[in-house]
C-alpha positions in Angstrom: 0.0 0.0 0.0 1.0 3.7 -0.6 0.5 6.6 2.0 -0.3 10.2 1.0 0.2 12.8 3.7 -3.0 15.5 2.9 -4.7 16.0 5.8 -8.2 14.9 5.7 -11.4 15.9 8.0 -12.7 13.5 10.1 -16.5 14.4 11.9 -16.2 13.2 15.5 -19.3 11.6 16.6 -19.5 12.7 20.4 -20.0 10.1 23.2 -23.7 9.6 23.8 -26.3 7.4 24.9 -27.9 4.9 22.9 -31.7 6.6 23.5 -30.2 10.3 23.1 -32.0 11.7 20.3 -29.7 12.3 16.7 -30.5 15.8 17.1 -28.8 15.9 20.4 -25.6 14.5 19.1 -23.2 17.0 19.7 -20.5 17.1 17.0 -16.2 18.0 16.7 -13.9 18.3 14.2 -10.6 17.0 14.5 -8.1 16.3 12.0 -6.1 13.4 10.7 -3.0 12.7 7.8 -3.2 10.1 5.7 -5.2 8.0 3.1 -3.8 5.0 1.1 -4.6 2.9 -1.9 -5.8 -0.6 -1.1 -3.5 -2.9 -2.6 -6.5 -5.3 -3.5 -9.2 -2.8 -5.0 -6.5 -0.6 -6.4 -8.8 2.4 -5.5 -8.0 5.1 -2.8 -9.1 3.7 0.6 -9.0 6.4 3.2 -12.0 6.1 5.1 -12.7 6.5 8.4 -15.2 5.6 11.1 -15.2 7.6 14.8 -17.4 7.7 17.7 -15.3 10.1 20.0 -14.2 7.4 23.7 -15.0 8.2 26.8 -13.6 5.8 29.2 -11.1 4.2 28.6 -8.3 5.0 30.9 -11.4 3.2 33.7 -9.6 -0.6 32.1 -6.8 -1.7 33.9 -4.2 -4.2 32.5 -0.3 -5.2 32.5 0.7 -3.9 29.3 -0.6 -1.4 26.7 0.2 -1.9 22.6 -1.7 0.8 21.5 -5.5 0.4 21.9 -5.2 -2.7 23.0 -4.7 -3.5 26.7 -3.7 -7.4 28.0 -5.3 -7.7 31.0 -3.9 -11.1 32.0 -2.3 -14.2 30.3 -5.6 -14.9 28.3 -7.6 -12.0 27.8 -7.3 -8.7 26.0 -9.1 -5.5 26.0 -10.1 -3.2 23.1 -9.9 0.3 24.4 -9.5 3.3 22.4 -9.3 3.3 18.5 -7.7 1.7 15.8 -5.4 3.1 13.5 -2.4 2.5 10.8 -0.6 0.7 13.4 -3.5 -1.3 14.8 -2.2 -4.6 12.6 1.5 -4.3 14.0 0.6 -3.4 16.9 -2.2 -6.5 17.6 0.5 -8.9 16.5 3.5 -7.8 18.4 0.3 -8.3 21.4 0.5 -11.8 20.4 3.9 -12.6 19.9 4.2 -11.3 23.7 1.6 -12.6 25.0 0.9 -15.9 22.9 -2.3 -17.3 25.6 -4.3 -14.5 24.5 -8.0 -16.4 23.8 -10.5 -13.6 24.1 -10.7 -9.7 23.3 -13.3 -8.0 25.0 -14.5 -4.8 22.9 -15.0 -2.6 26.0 -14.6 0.8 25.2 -14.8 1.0 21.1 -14.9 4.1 19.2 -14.1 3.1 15.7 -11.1 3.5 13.2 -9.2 6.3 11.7 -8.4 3.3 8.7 -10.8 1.2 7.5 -8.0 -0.6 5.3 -6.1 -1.5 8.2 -9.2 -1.6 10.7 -10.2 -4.8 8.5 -6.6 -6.2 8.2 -6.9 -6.4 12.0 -10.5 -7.8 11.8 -8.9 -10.7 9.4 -6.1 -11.5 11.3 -8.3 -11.4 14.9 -10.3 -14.0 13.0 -6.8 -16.5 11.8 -5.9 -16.3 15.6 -8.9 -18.1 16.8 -9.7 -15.2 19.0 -13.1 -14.9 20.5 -14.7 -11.8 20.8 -17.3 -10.2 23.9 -18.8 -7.4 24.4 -19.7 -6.6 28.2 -22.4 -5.3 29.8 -20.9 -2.1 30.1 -19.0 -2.3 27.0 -19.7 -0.2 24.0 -18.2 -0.7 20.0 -19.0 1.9 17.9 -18.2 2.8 14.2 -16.0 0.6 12.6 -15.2 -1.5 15.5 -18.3 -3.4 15.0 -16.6 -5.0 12.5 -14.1 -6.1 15.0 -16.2 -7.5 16.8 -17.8 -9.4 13.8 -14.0 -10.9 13.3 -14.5 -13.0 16.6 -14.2 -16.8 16.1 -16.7 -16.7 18.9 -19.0 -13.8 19.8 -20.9 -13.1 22.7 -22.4 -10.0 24.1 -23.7 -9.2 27.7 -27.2 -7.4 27.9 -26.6 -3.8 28.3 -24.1 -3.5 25.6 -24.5 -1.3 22.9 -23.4 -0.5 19.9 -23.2 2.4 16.9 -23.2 2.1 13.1 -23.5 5.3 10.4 -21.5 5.3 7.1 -17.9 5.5 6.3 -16.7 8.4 4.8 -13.6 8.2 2.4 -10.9 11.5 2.3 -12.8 13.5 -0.6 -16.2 12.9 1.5 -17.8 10.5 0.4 -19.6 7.3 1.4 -21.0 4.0 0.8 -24.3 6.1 -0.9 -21.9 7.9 -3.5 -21.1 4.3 -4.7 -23.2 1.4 -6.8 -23.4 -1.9 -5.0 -20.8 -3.1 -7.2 -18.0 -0.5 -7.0 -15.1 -1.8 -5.4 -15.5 0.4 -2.3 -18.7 -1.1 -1.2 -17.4 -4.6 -2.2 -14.6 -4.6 0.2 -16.8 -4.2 3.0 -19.3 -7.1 2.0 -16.2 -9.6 0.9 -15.1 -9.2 4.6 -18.6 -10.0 5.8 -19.0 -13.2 3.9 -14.8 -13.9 5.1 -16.8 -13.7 8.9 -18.9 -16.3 7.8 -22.4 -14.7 6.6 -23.9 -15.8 4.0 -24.4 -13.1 0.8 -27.7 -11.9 1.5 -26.9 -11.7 5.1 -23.7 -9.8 4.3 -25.8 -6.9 2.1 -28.6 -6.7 4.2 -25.9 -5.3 7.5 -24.4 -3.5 5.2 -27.2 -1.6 3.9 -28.1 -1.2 7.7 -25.0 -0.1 8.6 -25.0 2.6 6.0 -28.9 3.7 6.7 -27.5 6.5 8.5 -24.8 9.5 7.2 -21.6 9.2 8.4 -22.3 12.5 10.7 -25.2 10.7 12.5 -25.2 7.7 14.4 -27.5 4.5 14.5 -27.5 3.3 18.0 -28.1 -0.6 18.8 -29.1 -2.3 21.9 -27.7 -5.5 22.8 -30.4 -7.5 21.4 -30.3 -5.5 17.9 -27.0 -6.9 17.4 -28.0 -10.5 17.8 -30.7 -10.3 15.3 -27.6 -9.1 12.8 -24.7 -11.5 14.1 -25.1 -14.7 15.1 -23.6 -15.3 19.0 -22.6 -17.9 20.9 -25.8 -17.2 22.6 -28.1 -16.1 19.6 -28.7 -18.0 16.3 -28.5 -16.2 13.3 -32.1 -14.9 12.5 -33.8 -14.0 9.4 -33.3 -10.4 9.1 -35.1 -9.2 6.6 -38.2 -11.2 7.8 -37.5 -9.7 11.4 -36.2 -5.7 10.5 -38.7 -3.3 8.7 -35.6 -1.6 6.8 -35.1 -0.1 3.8 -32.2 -1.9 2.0 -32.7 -0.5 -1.6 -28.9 1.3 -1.3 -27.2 -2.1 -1.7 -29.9 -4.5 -2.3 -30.8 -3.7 -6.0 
């Protein structure tokens, strides 16, 4: 992959909770340097996904790499968001820590790199790694599909979780794009790589995107097991079960 160094705006979707209105949503703009070219699509990939933390210095552990937190020999901690150096950064993780079994997504605000937010996602699936969400525990943005990527998935009730569009570095998002363009095909490739099946990976998509990448969509616990089939929670039928519109990607 190739790096550019323009800086490019990225809309910070403030902390809030899941029943706060969209209207209430307060918003920030911060800024960040960077987009590359995906080495599979060949198109520009800079895209971004942000849901501004809140708490994450409350998680505890023995040893930081980055966002990621060990918090003993088998268990992991997700705590701030990913970046560029998520990938190396998970891995050297591993190599130091080889027992790790479970990452618990506890405080997730997104990515500032989709490319490399779904190189981590692919490589937290190839280690076998189970995924949780706890009760208290909120993944945000593109870290949902982190938390896709687990082997095994559970989620505690009182977990939520917040979806709206990505956004690529000359602002624009999955909406710009037909269902076919090789922006919106890297996204539902990945889906079907976490095991759903085609129509299952279109139809979260097309939820995922149903909201602007300045707004937020905000999911309970139980909203995410109708998408993503748990430990707890079979996979259901979701367009049978969610009265969505799903024309942007369906057709």
């Amino acid at each position: 992959m190739r790096w550019t160094h323009a800086l490019l705006p990225l809309a910070l979707v403030a902390f809030a909770a899941p029943a706060q209105a969209a209207s209430e949503i307060a918003f920030a703009e911060d800024w960040y340097a960077g987009d590359w070219v995906d080495a599979e699509w060949g198109v520009a990939a800079g895209t971004e996904r942000f849901v501004e933390r809140a708490k994450a210095d409350a998680v505890g552990g023995i040893a930081d790499y980055g966002p990621f937190r060990v918090l003993d020999d088998g268990r992991a901690a997700l705590v701030g968001a990913t970046d560029r150096n998520s990938p190396a950064e998970f891995a050297a993780m591993l190599r130091d820590h080889p027992g790790i079994a479970l990452l618990e997504l506890v405080e997730c605000p997104g990515t500032f790199d989709d490319g490399a937010n779904l190189r981590l996602g692919r490589m937290i699936r190839e280690s076998g790694i189970a995924t949780h969400v706890p009760a208290d525990g909120s993944v945000r943005s593109g870290a949902v599909e982190l938390f896709i990527a687990g082997a095994r998935r559970t989620i505690d009730d009182g977990a939520s979780f917040a979806v709206h569009s990505w956004e690529d570095y000359s602002g624009f998002e999955a909406g710009d794009f037909s269902a076919a363009a090789p922006q919106n095909r890297r996204y539902l490739s990945y889906y079907r790589e976490m095991g759903m099946a085609d129509e299952e990976a279109r139809a979260f998509y097309a939820m995922t995107n149903s909201v602007p990448h300045e707004d937020a969509l905000w999911l309970t616990a139980d909203d995410m097991r109708l998408w993503v089939a748990t430990d707890d929670t079979p996979r259901l039928a979701y367009l049978a079960v969610l009265d969505l519109d799903l024309g942007l990607l369906l057709n």
